[in-house]
C-alpha positions in Angstrom: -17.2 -10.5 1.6 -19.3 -7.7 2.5 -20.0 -4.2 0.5 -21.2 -0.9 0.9 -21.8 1.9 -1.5 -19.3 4.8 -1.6 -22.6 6.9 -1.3 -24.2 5.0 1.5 -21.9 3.9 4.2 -24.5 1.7 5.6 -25.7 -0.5 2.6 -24.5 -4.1 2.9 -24.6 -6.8 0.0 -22.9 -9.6 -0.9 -20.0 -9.9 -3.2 -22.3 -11.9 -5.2 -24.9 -9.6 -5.4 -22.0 -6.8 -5.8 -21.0 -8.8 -8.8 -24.0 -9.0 -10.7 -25.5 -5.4 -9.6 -22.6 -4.1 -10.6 -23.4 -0.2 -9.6 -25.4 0.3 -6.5 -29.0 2.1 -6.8 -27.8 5.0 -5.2 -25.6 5.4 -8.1 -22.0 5.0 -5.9 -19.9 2.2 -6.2 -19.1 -0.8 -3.8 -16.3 -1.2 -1.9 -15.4 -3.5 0.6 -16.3 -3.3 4.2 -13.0 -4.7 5.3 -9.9 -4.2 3.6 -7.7 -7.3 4.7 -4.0 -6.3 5.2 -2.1 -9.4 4.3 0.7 -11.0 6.5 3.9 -9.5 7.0 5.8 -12.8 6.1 3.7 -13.4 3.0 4.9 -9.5 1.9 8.3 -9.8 3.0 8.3 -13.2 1.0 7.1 -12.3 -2.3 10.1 -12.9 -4.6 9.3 -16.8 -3.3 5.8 -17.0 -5.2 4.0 -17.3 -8.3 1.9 -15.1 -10.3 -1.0 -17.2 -9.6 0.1 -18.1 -6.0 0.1 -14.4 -5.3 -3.5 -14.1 -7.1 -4.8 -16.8 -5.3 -3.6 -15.5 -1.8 -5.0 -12.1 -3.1 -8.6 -13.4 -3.9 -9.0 -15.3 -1.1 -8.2 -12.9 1.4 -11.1 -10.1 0.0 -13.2 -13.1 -1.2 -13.3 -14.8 1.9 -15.7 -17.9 1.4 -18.2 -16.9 -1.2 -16.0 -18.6 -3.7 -14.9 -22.5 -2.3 -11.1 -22.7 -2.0 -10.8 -25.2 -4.9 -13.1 -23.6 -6.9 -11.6 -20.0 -6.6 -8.1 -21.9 -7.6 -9.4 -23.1 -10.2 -10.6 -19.5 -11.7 -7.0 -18.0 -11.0 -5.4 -20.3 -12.7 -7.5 -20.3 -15.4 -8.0 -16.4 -16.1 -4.3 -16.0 -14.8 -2.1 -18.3 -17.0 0.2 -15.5 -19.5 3.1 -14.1 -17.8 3.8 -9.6 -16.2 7.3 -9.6 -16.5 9.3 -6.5 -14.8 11.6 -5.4 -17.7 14.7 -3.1 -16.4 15.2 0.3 -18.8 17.7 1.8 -17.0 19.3 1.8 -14.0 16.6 3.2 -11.9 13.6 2.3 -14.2 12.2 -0.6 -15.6 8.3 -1.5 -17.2 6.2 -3.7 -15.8 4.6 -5.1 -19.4 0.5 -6.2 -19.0 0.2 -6.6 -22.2 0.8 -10.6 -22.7 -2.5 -12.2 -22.5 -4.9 -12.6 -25.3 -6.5 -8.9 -26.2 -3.2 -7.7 -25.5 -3.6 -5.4 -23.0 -3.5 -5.1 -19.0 -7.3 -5.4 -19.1 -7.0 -9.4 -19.6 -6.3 -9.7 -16.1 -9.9 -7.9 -14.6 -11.5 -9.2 -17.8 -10.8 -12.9 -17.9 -10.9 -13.4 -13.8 -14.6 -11.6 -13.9 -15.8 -13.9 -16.7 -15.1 -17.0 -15.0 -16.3 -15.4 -11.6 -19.6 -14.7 -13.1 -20.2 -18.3 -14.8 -19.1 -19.8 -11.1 -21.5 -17.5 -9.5 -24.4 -18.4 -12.2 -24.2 -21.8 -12.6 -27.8 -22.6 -10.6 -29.5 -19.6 -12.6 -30.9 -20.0 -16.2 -31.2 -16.6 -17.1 -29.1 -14.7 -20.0 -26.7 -12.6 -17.9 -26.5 -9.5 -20.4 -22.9 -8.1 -19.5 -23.3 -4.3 -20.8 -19.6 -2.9 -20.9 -18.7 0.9 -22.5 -14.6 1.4 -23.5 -12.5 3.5 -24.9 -10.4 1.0 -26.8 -8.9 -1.7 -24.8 -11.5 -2.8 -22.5 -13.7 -3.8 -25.0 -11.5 -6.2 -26.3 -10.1 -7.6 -23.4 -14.2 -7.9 -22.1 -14.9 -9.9 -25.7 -12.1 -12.5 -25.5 -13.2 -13.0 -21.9 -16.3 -13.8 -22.5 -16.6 -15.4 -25.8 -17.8 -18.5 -25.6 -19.3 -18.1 -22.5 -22.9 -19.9 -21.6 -25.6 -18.2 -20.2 -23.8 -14.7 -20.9 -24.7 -12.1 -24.1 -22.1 -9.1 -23.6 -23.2 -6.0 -25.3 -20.2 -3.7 -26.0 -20.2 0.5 -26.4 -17.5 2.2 -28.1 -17.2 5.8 -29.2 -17.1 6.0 -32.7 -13.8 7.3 -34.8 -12.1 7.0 -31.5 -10.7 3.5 -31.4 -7.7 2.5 -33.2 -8.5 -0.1 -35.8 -6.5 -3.0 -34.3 -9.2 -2.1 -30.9 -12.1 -1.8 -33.3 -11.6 -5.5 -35.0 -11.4 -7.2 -31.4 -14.6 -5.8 -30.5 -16.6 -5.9 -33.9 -15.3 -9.6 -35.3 -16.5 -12.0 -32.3 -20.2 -12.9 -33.3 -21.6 -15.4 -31.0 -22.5 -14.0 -27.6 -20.3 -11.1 -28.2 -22.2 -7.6 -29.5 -20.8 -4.5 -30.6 -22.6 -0.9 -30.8 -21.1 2.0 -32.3 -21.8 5.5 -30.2 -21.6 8.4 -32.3 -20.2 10.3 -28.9 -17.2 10.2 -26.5 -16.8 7.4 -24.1 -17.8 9.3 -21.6 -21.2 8.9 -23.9 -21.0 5.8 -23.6 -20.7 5.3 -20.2 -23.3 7.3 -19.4 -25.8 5.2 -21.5 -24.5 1.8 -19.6 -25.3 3.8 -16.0 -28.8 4.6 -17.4 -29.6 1.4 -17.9 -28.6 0.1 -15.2 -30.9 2.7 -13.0 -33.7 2.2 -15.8 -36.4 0.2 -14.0 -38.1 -1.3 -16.8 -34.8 -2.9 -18.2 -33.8 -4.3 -14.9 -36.9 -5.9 -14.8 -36.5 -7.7 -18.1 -33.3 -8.6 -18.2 -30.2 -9.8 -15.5 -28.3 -6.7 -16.4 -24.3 -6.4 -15.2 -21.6 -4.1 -16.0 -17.9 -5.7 -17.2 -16.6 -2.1 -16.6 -14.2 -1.2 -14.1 -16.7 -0.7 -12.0 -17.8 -3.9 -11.6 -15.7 -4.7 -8.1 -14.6 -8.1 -10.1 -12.8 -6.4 -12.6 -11.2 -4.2 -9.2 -10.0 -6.8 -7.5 -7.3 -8.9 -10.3 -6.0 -6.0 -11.3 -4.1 -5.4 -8.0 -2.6 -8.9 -8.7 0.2 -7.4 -10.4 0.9 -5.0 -8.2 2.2 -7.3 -5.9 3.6 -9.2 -8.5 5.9 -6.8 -9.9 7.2 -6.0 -6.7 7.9 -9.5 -6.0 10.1 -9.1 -8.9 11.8 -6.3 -7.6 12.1 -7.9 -4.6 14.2 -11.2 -5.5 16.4 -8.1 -6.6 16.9 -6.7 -3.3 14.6 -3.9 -4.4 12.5 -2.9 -1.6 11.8 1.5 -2.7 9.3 0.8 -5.4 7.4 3.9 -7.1 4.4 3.5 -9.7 3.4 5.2 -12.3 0.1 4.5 -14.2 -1.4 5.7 -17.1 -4.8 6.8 -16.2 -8.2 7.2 -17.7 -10.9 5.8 -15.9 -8.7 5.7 -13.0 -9.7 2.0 -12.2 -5.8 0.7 -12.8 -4.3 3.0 -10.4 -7.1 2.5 -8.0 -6.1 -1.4 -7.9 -2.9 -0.2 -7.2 -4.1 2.0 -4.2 -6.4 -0.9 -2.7 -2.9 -3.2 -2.8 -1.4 -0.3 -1.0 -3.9 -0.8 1.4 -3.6 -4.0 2.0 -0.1 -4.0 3.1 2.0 -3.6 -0.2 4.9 -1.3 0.9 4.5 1.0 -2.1 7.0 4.7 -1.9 4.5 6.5 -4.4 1.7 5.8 -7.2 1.6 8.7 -10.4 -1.3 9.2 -12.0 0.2 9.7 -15.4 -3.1 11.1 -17.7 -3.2 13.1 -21.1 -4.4 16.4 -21.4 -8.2 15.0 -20.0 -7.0 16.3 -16.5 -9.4 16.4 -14.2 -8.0 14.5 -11.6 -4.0 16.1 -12.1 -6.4 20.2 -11.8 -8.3 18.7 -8.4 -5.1 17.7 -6.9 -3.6 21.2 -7.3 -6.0 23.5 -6.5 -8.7 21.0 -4.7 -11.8 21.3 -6.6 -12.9 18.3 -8.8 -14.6 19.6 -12.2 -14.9 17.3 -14.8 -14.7 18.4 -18.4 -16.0 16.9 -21.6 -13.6 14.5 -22.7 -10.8 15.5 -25.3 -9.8 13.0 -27.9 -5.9 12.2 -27.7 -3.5 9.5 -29.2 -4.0 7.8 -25.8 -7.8 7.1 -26.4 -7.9 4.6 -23.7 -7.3 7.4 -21.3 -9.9 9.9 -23.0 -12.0 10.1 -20.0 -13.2 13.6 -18.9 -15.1 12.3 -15.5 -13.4 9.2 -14.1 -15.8 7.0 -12.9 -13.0 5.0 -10.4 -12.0 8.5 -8.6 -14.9 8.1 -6.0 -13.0 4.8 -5.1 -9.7 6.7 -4.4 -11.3 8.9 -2.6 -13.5 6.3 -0.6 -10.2 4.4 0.1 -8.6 8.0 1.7 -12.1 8.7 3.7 -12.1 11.5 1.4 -8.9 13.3 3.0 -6.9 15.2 -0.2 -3.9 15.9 2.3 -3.4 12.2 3.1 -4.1 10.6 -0.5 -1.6 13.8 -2.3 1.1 12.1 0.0 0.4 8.8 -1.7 -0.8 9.4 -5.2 1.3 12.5 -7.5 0.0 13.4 -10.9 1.7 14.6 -14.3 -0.7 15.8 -17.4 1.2 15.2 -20.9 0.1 16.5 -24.1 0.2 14.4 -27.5 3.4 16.6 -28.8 5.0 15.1 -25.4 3.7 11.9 -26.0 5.4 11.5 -29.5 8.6 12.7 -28.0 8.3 10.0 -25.0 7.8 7.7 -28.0 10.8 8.7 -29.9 12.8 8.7 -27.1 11.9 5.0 -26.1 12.6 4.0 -28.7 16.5 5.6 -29.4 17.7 5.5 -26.2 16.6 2.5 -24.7 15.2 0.5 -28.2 12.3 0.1 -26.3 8.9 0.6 -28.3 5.7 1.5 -26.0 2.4 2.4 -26.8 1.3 6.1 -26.3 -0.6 4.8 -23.1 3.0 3.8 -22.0 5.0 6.5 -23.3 2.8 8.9 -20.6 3.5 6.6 -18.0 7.6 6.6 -18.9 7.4 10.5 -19.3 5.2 10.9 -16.0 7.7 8.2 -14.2 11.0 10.9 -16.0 9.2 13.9 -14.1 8.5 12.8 -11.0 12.6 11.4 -10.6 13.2 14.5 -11.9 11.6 16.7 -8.5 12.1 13.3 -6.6 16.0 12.2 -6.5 16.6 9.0 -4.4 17.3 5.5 -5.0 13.9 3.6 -5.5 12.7 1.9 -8.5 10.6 3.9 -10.4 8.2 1.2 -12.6 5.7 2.7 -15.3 2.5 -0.2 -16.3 2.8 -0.4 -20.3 -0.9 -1.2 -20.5 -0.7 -2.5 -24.0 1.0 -4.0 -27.2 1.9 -1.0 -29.8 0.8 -3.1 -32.7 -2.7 -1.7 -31.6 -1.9 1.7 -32.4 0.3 1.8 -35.9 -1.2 5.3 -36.7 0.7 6.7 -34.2 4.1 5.7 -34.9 6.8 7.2 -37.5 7.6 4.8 -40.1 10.9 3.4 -38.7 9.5 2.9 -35.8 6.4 0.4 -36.7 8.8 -1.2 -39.1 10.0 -2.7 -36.0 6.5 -3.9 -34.4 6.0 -7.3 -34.3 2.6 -8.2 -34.6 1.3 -11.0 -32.6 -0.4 -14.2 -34.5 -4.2 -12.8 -32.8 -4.0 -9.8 -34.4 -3.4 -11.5 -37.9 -6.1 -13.7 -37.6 -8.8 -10.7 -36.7 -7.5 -9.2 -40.2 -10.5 -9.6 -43.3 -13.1 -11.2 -40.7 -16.8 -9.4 -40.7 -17.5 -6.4 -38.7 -20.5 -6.5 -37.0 -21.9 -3.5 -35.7 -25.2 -1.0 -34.8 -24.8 2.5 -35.3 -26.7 4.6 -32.1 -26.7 8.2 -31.0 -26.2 9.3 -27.3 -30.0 9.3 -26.6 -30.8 6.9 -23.7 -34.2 5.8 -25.6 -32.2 4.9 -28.8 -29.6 2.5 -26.8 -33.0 1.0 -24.6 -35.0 0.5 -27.7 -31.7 -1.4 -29.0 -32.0 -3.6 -26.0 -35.1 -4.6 -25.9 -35.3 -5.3 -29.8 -32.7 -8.0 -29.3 -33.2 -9.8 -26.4 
């Protein structure tokens, strides 16, 4: 598998070296050369597979040979092995639930597969890898769980504090071992910014084997679209074959699996990017001009991103042509007040209880059907279990929340965490204290 930078066309690495670079020096991302478009038969066919016989066909074909057969088998079915059911709302609607593996959340899949990718990739090296990864609730956790345990790997993890739900805030604080946890007094766009830093800060990368477990990393890209094509395998042993999507959005790096499926031959009607009031990306694709803003805190914190780092990739995958990727991709900005609705609604009409990250999606999904009559399936990503945000629900609705056994065993464990401002010296000092 080769790679290029979305800001130099003419840069080639290896996935290997993509993997553990993580952002190019040029400060773009890496994308793939080729993007394989998978065999008719094997689309037309999907209701007949597996989730992990669908991941491994995936992986393979972008892969190629960098990763043995066996071996790459091996990693699938090892990061892969919790279930993405399609559940049906309505007639026309039904939610595609990624929130069944162990952080509880869609970020499992990119988290888990990149972990076990990066220990197969480092086996002849015995260096630290030092995994630096900022979030804005969910990939943290997912990032921790993936990694714990882990030889040869320290993950350091940036969250923005007073802006993660408690439930996030124990999954990244409560590991220990190899797992570090650093409290930004920012936004995560703060904390982003300090992981880019380092990795264009020459001194670091000359100390230590630096890599991002952000959705920028092109290994936390690549599983994500695994569900993609699962779900509309799903729909497909239905006799489904009009399938919209509709994705809540922050960092953009879930809807851009989606789009890189797309390309790859998965016969998708429309993707919505389904964001809270951070809307940079819903204000470029009406009037055409991309301005990011600082980012706005919201009940959907996983989605408080004010400059999406993923966007260059949509773009990237569309050559940069807004007329072509507005055909593909619609977008629907929702406020919290909406968002509460959604939630209420969920839950009375259908007895359906989603997270606020869901509840944009289901809303976004309600518009677009709404200026879009037709008979498709419209399928909105619940990205993660509600029991992770009980603040936002009214009283007889968390009454009904089951929470799941992992959650009950983070409660009255140790935090552990460093307090840090946004200055880049602060967070590189950190660092190099505790190598």
């Amino acid at each position: 598998m080769q790679l290029y930078s979305t800001s130099n066309k003419d840069l080639r690495v290896s996935f290997r070296q993509a993997v553990f670079n993580s952002l190019p020096a040029d400060k773009g991302l890496y994308m793939p050369v080729t993007i394989p478009v998978l065999d008719t038969y094997f689309i037309q066919h999907l209701q007949q597979y597996t989730l992990q016989e669908i991941a491994f066909k995936i992986a393979s074909a972008l892969i190629g040979d960098d990763v043995p057969e066996d071996d790459l088998r091996k990693i699938v079915n090892g990061a892969i092995d919790f279930e993405a059911p399609v559940r049906p709302l309505d007639s026309g609607t039904a939610v595609l639930e990624l929130f069944h593996g162990p952080s509880l959340a869609f970020k499992d899949f990119g988290a888990r597969f990149m972990s076990r990718i990066m220990a197969f990739l480092s086996q002849d090296d015995d260096r630290v890898l030092d995994v630096l990864v900022a979030t804005s609730g969910d990939t943290g956790g997912a990032v921790a769980l993936g990694f714990l345990g882990v030889p040869g790997t320290r993950v350091t993890i940036l969250y923005p504090k007073g802006k993660v739900s408690p439930v996030q805030e124990m999954q990244l604080t409560t590991n220990g071992h190899n797992i570090r946890a650093v409290e930004v007094d920012g936004t995560f766009d703060d904390c982003q910014a300090l992981v880019k830093e380092a990795f264009n800060d020459q001194e670091l990368k000359s100390i230590f084997r630096l890599t991002s477990a952000n959705s920028i990393n092109i290994a936390r890209l690549i599983p994500q679209t695994f569900y993609y094509f699962y779900a509309y395998a799903q729909l497909q042993a239905q006799g489904i074959r009009e399938v919209v999507f509709s994705v809540p959005s922050g960092n953009f790096g879930n809807i851009g699996a989606g789009l890189l499926a797309y390309k790859m031959g998965l016969p998708v009607k429309q993707f919505i990017a389904a964001t809270n009031v951070n809307d940079t990306v819903p204000r470029f694709l009406q009037s055409g001009r991309y301005e990011p803003r600082p980012s706005v805190q919201t009940l959907a914190n996983a989605m408080d991103v004010g400059n999406p780092s993923n966007w260059v990739r949509i773009m990237d995958l569309f050559d940069g042509n807004e007329e072509i990727l507005k055909q593909v991709v619609s977008s629907y900005t929702v406020t919290d007040a909406e968002t509460r609705e959604a939630i209420r609604t969920l839950s009375d009409q259908y007895d359906y209880t989603a997270c606020p990250h869901t509840a944009i999606a289901w809303l976004a999904t309600a518009n677009y059907r709404k200026q879009n009559p037709g008979e498709y399936a419209a399928v909105f990503l619940a990205t993660a279990h509600p029991c992770k945000f009980p603040e936002v629900f009214p009283r007889d609705i968390a009454a009904r929340i089951v929470t799941p056994q992992q959650v009950s065993l983070l409660e009255g464990r140790e935090k552990q965490v460093t307090a840090l401002g946004t200055d880049f010296e602060s967070f590189k000092s950190y660092l190099l204290r505790n190598r």
